[in-house]
C-alpha positions in Angstrom: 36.8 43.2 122.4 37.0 45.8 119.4 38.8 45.8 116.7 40.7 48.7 117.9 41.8 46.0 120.9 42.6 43.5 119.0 46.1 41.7 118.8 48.1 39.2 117.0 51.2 37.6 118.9 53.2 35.6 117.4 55.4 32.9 119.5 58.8 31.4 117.6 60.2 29.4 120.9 62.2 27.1 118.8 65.6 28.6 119.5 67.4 31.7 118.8 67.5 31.2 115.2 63.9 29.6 114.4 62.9 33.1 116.3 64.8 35.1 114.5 63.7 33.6 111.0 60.2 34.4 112.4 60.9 38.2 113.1 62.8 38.3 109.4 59.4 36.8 107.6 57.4 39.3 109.6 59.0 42.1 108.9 59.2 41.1 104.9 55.7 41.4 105.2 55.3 45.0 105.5 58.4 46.2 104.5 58.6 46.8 101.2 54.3 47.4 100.7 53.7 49.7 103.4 55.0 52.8 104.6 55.9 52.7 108.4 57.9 54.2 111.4 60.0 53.5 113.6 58.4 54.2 117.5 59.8 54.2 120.6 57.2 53.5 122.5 55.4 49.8 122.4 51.9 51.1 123.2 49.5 51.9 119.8 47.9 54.3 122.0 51.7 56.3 121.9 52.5 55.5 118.4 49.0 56.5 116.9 49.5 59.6 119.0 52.5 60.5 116.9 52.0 58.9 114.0 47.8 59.3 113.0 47.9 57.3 110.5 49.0 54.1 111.8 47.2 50.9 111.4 49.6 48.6 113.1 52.2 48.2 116.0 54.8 45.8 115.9 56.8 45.0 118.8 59.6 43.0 118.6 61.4 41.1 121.7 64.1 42.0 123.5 67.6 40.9 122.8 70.4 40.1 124.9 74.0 41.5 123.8 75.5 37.4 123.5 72.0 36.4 121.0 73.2 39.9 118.9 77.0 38.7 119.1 75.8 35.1 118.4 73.5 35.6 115.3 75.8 38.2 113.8 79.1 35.9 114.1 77.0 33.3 111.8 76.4 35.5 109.4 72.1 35.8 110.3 70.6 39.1 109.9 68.1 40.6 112.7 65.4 42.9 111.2 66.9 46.3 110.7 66.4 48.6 113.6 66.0 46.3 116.6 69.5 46.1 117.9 69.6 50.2 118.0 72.2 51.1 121.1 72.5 54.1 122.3 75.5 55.9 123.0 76.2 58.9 124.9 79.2 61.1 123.9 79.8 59.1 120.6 82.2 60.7 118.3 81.1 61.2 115.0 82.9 62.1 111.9 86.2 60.4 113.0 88.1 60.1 110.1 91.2 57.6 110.8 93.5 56.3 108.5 92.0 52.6 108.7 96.2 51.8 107.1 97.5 53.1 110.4 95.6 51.6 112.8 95.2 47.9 110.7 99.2 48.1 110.1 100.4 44.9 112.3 104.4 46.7 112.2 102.9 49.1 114.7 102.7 48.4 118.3 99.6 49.0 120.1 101.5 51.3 122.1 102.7 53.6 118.6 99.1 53.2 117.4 98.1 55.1 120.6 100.8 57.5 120.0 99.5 58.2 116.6 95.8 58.7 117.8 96.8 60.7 120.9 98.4 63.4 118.5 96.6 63.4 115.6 93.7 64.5 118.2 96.0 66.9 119.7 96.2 67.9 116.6 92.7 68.5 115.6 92.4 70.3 119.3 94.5 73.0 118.1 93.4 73.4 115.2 89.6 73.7 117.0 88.4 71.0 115.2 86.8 69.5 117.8 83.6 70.3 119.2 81.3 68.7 121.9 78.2 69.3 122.2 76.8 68.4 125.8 73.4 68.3 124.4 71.7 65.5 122.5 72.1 66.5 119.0 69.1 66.2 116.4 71.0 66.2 112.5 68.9 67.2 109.2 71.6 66.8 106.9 71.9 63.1 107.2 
């Protein structure tokens, strides 16, 4: 085997939280001494393609939506990047008044109301647009 071949893998089967200590101490590692990307492939063969210079592939595990729900409810942090969802036909730039739809004298039912014309709203004024496309932004 070459060093080109080589691999490290690292095994943290201790329970959810032992693991996810593990993926935390990894990622300090590297994080704040190295540059890196962020691939979406898992194959160094892919990510060197894109990215020349890389040295390194990590791949972290797979999570499933109740380990996310259960190590975010007690206050753990996964490494930053790994829990990415994607969402088609998200909304972006909604802004609510957070007043309105926290205010417990309103009914569910007003609330809805409230939302249903303040988008009529923004539909007449053409505020709106949809783009059926995926959308790349360079302004972030």
């Amino acid at each position: 085997m070459s060093e080109a071949d080589e691999a490290l893998t690292l095994f943290g089967d201790h329970g959810l939280y032992e693991r996810n200590a593990l993926l935390n101490a990894v990622v300090d590692l590297y994080r704040d001494r190295v540059p890196f990307h962020r691939a979406t492939r898992d194959t160094f063969a892919e990510a060197h393609a894109r990215y020349p210079d890389v040295t390194a592939l990590v791949v972290f595990p797979k999570f499933h939506p109740e380990e996310i729900l259960e190590i975010a409810t007690n206050d753990a942090r996964l490494p930053a990047g790994i829990t990415r969802h994607v969402i088609a036909w998200r909304a972006l730039r909604v802004n609510l008044s957070l007043e309105v739809l926290a205010d417990p004298g309103r009914t569910l039912e007003d609330k809805n109301r409230w939302l249903k014309a303040w988008m009529e709203e923004r539909t007449l004024q053409k505020n709106i647009r949809f783009y059926e496309e995926s959308t790349v932004l360079f302004d972030e």
